[in-house]
C-alpha positions as CSV (number, residue, x, y, z in Angstrom):
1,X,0.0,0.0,0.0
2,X,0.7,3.4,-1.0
3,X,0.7,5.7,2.0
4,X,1.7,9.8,2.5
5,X,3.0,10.2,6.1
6,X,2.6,14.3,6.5
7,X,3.8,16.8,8.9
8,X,2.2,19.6,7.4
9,X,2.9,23.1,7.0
10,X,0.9,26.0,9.7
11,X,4.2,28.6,10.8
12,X,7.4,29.0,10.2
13,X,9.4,26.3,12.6
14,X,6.5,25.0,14.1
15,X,7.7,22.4,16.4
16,X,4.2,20.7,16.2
17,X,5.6,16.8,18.0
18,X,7.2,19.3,21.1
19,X,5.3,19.7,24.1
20,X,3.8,22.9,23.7
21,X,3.7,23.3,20.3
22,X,5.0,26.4,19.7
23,X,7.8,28.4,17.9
24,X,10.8,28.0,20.0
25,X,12.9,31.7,20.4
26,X,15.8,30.3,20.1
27,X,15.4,28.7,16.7
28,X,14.6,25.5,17.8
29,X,12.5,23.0,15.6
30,X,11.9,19.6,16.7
31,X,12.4,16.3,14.1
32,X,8.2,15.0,13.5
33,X,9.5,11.8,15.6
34,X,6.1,10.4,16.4
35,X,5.7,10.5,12.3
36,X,8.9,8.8,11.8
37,X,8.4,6.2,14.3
38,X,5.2,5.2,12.1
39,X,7.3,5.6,9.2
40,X,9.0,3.0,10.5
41,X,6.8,0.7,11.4
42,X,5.1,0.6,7.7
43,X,8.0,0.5,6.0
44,X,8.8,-2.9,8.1
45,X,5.2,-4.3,7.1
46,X,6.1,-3.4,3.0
47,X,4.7,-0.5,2.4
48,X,5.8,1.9,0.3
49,X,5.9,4.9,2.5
50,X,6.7,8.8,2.1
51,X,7.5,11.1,4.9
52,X,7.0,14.5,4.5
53,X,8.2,17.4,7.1
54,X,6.3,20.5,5.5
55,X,7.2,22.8,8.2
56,X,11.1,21.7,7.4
57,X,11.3,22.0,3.6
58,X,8.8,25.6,3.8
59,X,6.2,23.7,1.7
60,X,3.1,25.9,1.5
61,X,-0.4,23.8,0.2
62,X,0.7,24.4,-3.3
63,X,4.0,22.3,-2.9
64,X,2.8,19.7,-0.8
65,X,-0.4,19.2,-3.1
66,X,1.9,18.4,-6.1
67,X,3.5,16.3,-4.1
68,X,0.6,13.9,-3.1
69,X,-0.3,14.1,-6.8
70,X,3.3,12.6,-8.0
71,X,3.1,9.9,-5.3
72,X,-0.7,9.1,-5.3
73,X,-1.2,7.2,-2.3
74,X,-3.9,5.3,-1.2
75,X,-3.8,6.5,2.5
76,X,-2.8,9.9,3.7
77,X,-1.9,10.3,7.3
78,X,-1.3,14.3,9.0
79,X,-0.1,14.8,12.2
80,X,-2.3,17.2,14.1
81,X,-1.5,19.2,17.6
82,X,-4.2,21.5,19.3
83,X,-2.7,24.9,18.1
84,X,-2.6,24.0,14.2
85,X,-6.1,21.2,14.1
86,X,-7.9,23.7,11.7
87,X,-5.2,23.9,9.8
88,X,-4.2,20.4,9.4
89,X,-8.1,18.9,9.3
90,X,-8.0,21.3,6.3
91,X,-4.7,20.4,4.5
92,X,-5.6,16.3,5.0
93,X,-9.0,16.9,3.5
94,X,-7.6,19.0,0.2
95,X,-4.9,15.8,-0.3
96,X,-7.2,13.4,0.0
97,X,-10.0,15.1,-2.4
98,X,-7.5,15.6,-4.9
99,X,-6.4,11.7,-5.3
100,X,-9.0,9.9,-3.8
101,X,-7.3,8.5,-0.9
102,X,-8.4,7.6,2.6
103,X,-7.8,10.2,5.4
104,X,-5.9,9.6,9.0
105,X,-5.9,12.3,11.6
106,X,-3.0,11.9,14.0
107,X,-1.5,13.6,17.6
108,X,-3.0,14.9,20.7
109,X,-6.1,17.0,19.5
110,X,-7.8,13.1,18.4
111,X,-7.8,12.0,22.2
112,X,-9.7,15.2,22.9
113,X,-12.1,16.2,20.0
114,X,-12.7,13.1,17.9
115,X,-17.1,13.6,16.7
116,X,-15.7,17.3,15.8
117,X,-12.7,16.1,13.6
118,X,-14.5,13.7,12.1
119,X,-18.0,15.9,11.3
120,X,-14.9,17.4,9.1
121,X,-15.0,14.6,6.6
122,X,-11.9,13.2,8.0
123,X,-11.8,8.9,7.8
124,X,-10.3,7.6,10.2
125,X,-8.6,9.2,13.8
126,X,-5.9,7.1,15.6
127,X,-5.8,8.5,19.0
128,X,-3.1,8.5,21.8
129,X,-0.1,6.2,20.4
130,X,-1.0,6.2,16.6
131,X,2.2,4.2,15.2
132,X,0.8,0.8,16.0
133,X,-2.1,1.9,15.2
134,X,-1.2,2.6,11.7
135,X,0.4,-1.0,11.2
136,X,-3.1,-2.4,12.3
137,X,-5.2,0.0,9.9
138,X,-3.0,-0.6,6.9
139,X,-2.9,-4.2,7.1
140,X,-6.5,-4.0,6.8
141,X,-7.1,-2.0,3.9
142,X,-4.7,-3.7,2.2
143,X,-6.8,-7.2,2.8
144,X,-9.7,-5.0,1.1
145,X,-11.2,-4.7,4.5
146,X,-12.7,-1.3,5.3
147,X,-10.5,-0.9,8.1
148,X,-13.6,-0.6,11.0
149,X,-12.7,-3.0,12.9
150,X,-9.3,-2.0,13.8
151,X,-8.8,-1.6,17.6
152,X,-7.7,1.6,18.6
153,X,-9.4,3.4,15.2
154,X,-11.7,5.8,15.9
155,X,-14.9,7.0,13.0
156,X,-18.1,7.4,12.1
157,X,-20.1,5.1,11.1
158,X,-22.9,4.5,8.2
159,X,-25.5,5.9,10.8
160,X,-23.0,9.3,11.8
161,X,-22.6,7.3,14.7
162,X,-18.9,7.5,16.8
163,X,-17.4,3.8,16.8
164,X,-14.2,4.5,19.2
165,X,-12.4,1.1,19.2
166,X,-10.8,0.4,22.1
167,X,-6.5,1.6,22.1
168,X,-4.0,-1.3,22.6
169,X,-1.2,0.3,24.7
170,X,2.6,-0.4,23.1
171,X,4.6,-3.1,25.6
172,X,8.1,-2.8,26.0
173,X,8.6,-6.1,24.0
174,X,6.9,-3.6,20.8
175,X,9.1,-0.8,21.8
176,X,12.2,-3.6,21.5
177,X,11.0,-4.8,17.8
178,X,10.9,-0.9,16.3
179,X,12.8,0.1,13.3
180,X,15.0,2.7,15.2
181,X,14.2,6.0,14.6
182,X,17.8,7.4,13.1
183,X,17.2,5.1,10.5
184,X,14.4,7.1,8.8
185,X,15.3,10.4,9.5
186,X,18.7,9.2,7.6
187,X,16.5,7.8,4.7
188,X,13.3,10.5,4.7
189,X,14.8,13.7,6.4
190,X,17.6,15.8,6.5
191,X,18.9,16.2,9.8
192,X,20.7,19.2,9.5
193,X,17.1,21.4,9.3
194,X,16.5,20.2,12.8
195,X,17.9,22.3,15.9
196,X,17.2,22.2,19.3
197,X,19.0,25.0,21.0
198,X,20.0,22.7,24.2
199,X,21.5,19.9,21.9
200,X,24.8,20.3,20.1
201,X,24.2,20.6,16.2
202,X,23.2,18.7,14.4
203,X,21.6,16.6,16.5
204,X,19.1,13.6,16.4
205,X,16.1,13.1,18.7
206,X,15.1,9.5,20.0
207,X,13.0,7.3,22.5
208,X,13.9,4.8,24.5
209,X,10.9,4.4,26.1
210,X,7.0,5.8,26.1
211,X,5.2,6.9,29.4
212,X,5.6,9.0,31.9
213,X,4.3,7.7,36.0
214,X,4.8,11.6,37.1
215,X,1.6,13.0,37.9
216,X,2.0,16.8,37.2
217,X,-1.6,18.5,36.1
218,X,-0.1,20.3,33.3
219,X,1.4,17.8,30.7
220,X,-0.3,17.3,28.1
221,X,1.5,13.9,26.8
222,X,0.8,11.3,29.3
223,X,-3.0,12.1,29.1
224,X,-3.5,12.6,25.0
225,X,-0.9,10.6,23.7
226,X,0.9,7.4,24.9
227,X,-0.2,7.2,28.7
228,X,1.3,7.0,32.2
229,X,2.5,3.1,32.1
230,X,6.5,3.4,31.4
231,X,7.5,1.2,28.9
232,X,11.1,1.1,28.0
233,X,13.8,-0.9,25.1
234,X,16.3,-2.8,26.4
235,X,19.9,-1.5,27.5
236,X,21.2,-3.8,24.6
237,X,18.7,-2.0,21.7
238,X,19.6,1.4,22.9
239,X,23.3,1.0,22.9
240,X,22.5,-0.7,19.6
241,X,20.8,2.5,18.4
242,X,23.7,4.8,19.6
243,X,26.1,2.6,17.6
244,X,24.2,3.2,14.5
245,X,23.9,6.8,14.5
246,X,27.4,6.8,15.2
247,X,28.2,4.7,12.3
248,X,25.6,5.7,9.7
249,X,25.0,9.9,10.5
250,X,28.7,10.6,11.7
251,X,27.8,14.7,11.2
252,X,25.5,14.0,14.3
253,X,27.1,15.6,17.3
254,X,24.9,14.7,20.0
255,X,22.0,12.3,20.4
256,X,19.1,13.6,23.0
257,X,16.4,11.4,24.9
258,X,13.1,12.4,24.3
259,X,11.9,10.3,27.3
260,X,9.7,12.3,29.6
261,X,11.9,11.3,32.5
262,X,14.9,8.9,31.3
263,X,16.1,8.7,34.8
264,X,12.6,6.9,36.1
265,X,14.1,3.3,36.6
266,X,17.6,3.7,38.5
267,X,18.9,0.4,37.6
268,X,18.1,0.5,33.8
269,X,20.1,4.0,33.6
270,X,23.3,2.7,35.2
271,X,23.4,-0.4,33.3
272,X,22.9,1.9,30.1
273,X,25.9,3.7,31.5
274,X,28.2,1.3,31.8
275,X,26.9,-0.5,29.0
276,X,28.2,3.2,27.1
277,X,31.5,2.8,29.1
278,X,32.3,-0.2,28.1
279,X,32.3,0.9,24.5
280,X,34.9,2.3,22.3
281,X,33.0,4.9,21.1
282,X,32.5,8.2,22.4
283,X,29.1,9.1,23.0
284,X,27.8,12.4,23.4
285,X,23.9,12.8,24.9
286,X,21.5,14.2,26.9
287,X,18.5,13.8,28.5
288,X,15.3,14.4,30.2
289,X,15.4,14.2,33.8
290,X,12.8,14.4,37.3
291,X,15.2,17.0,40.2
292,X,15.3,13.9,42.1
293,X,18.0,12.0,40.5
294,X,21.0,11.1,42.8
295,X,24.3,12.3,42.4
296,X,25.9,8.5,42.3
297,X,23.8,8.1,38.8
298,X,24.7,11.8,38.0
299,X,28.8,10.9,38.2
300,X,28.0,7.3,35.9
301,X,25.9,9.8,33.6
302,X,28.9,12.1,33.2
303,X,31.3,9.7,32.9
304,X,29.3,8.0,29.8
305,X,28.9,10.8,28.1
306,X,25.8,12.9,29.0
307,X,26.5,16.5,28.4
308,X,23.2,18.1,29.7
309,X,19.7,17.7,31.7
310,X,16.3,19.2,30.4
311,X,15.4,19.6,33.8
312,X,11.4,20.8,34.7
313,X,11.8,23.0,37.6
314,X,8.1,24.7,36.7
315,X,8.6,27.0,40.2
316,X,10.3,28.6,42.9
317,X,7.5,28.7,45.0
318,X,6.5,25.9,47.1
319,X,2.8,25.9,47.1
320,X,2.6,26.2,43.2
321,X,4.8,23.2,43.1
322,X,2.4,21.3,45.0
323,X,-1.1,23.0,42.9
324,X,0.4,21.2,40.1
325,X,1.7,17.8,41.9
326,X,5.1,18.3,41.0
327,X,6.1,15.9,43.9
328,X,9.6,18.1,44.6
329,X,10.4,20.5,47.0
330,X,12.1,23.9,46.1
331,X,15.1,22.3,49.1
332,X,15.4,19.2,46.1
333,X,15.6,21.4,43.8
334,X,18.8,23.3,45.2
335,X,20.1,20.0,46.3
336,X,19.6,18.6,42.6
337,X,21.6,21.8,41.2
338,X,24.2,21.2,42.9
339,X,24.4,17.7,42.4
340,X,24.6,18.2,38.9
341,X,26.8,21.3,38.8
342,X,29.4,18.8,41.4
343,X,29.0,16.2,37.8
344,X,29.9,19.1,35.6
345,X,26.6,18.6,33.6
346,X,25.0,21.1,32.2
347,X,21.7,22.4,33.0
348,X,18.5,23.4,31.1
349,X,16.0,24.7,33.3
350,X,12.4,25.0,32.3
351,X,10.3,27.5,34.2
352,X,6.4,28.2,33.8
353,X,4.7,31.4,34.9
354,X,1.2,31.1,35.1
355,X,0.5,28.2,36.8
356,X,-3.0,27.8,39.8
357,X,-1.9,30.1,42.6
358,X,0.5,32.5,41.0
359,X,0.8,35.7,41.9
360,X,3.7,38.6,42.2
361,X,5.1,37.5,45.5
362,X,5.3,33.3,43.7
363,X,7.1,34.6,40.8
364,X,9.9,36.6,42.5
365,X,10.6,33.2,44.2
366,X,10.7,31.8,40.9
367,X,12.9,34.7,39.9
368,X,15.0,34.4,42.9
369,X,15.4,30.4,42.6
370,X,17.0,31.1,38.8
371,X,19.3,33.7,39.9
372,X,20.5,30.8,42.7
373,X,20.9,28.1,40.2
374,X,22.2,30.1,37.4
375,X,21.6,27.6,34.7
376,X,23.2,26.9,31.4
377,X,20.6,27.4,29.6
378,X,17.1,28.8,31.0
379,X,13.6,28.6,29.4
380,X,10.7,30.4,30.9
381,X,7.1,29.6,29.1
382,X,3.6,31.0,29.8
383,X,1.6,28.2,31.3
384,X,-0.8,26.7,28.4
385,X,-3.8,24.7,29.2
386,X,-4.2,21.4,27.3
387,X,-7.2,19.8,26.6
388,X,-7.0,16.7,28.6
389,X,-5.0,17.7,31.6
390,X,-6.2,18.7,35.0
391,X,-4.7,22.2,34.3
392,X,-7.3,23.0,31.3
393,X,-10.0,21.5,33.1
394,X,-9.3,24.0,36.4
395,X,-9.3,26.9,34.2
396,X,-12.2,25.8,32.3
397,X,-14.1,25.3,35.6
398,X,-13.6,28.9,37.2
399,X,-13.5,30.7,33.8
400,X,-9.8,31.2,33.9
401,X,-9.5,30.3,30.3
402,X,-10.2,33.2,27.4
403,X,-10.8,31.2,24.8
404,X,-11.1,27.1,23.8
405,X,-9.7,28.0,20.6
406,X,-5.7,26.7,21.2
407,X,-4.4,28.4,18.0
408,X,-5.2,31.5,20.1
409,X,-2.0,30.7,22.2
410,X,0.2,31.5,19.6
411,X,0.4,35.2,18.6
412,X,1.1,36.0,14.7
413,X,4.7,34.6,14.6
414,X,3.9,31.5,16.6
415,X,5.1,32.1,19.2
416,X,3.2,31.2,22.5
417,X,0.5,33.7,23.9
418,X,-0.9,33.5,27.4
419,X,-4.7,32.4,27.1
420,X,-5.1,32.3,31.2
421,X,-6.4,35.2,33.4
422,X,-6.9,34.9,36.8
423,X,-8.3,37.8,38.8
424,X,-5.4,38.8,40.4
425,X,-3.1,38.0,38.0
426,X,-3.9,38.7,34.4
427,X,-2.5,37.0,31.0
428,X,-0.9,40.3,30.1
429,X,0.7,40.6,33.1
430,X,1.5,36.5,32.9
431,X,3.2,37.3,29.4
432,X,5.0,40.2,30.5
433,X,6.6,38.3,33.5
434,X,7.8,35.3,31.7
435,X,9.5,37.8,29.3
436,X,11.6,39.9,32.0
437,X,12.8,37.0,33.4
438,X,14.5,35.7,30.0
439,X,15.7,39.3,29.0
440,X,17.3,40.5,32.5
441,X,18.8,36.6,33.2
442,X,19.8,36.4,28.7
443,X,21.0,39.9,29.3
444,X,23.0,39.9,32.3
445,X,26.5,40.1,33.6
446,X,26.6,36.7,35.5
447,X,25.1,34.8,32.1
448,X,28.3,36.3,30.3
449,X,30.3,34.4,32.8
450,X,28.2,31.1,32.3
451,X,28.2,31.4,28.7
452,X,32.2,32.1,28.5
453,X,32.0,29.2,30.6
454,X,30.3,26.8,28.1
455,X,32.5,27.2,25.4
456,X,35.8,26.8,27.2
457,X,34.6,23.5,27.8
458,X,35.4,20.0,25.7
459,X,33.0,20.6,22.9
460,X,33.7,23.8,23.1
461,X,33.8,24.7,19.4
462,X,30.5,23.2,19.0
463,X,29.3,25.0,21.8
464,X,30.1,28.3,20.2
465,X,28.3,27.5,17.4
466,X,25.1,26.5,19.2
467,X,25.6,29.2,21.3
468,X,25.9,31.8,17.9
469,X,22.7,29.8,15.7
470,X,20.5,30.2,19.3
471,X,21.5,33.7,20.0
472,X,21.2,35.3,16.3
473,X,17.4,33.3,16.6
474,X,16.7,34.9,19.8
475,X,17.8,38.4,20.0
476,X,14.8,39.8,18.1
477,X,13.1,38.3,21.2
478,X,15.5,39.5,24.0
479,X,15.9,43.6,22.1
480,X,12.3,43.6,21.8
């Protein structure tokens, strides 16, 4: 079968597989993994397969349309996310029309809004972890089946009825038999128009396992995508992976985990580590990690090559940590900082402003807790909230939210917009905080220090580089 795997075009760098789905400032635009993990998967099963990152090759309608027409698939598949849905519902009906082919609807906004996607004219939906999905769907086209009976499919049927099969969660023996992920970026992509402005360049983005147990109200993935269960490959087939990259996309200077939280089972992480120590090679990656991680693992981590944490500190302010069930206290969060600094790895430090409870006196405590860990690398967003999440459904409930409409939280450059107001703390004033604190901490003395710092370092002509491609992206942002 014939099939059109699309990430399609809405703004320029429109990281639409991140987690907020937004523009990034500092140029960053993530690989359309969840896409080429599907990619994958059909490929395996023979299909003949083309991936298509719109938003990468600056394909307008117009492009991608004669696109579809030169390939003339059988099944079209868009990814979707909540900002871009009337875009991409759109796009995936104009392809299909135009050859005839069957329509799938892919990515968070499916879990969420699946008879109002479908009322479009849209097929089929695959919500929550669509890849398998896929391989189930295809099989039964191709068998000249009409595909309804496909667990974890979602449509309408003859009546205008919702059928909503039920979704068969991945097992890590799944995860183990996947195609890895490098392998289709090196065949479908090219990895050079990918840049994430934490990751040395060029980089490649991978999983090495899907769920996340962490209970925070505001994350979108775990509740509209692939679930809380952790699932996770084997030491063996992620070494395997790291080999390959190595081998087969030598221009790749760092590898990052994608993994909500990497660090969740202790034991795997160490015997990944040594696994990496015992190898020739010399690996460089990073990670996603919880502030709870010990500094014995931190050391092993170091020592096999990780270079950096993505590290979600949300707050310096202890009660807004507990609103959104962070499980951490603003003491582990020092404690972690200085674990990590003691490993010489480098920090990214995510911060949200905005969150339930918020007000002037929370945020100088956030404000205060950066200016104590004076990370490598900060980003501060405006809290968003996701259909799905207990975030969104607080604001909904006490009319904290301005609008439903998600493609509202990005203003004209796509860049993320603050769609919360709370009585004593409006989105205006929500925006306008999470700005200062980038500008006066991207501006500063003390971050000229850290930033000499960083490129003084091992990879330290790399470093300059990222550190040059982030800052010519950002400074619209930080002279603004």
């Amino acid at each position: 079968m014939k099939i059109y795997l699309l990430n399609p075009y809405f703004t320029e760098d429109y990281s639409r597989s991140s987690r907020w789905a937004a523009k990034g400032r500092g140029g960053t635009l993530y690989y359309p993994i969840w896409l080429a993990y599907a990619t994958g998967i059909l490929e395996k099963e023979g299909h003949e397969v083309r991936l298509i990152d719109a938003v990468a090759r600056n394909w307008n309608l117009e492009d991608t349309l004669s696109d579809v027409d030169k390939f003339k698939p059988e099944l079209i598949v868009s990814e979707s996310n909540f900002q871009s849905l009337k875009n991409d519902v759109s796009t995936l009906k104009t392809l299909t029309e135009s050859v005839s082919a069957k329509s799938v609807l892919v990515g968070p906004p499916t879990s969420q809004y699946k008879e109002r996607i479908l009322d479009e004219g849209i097929d089929f939906l695959a919500p929550f972890e669509y890849d398998f999905t896929l391989k189930r769907l295809a099989k039964s086209l191709e068998d000249g089946d009409v595909g309804e009976e496909v667990p974890g499919v979602t449509f309408l049927n003859d009546d205008g009825k919702l059928v909503d099969r039920p979704n068969i969660i991945s097992s890590s023996d799944d995860l183990e038999n996947l195609p890895f992920v490098s392998e289709v970026y090196k065949k479908h992509l090219n990895i050079k128009d990918y840049f994430l402005n934490h990751s040395l360049y060029p980089m490649v983005q991978i999983f090495t396992g899907r769920g996340c147990p962490n209970r925070c109200t505001f994350c979108s993935w775990p509740e509209t995508l692939m679930g809380r269960k952790y699932r996770v490959r084997s030491v063996e087939s992620i070494v395997d992976e790291f080999v390959y990259i190595k081998k087969n996309l030598p221009e790749v200077k760092e590898i990052f985990i994608e993994d909500d939280t990497f660090t969740v089972d202790k034991n795997h992480l160490q015997n990944f580590c040594k696994q990496i120590m015992d190898m020739d090679n010399d690996f460089t990656w990073s990670c996603q990690t919880k502030a709870n991680l010990d500094y014995q693992s931190m050391q092993l981590m170091k020592q096999a090559g990780c270079r950096l944490l993505d590290v979600g500190y949300e707050s310096g302010n202890a009660k807004i940590l507990e609103n959104i069930k962070k499980d951490i206290s603003v003491e582990q969060l020092m404690e972690f900082t200085q674990n990590a600094k003691k490993a010489k790895l480098k920090i990214l430090a995510d911060f949200v402003i905005g969150f339930p409870g918020e007000d002037f006196d929370s945020i100088n405590d956030t404000t205060k807790l950066i200016n104590e860990v004076k990370p490598d690398l900060l980003q501060v967003s405006v809290a968003t909230p996701i259909p799905g999440t207990e975030f969104y459904e607080y604001c909904k409930s006490n009319n904290y939210l301005l609008t439903d409409d998600l493609e509202k939280s990005l203003d004209e450059d796509g860049f993320q917009k603050c769609i919360v107001s709370y009585p004593h703390l409006s989105n205006e004033e929500i925006e306008a905080q999470a700005g200062r604190i980038l500008k006066n901490y991207y501006l500063s003395t003390g971050y000229m220090t850290i930033a000499l710092k960083n490129i003084s370092g091992k990879h330290a002509y790399d470093e300059f580089k990222l550190l040059s491609k982030s800052f010519r992206s950002y400074f619209k942002f930080l002279t603004s």
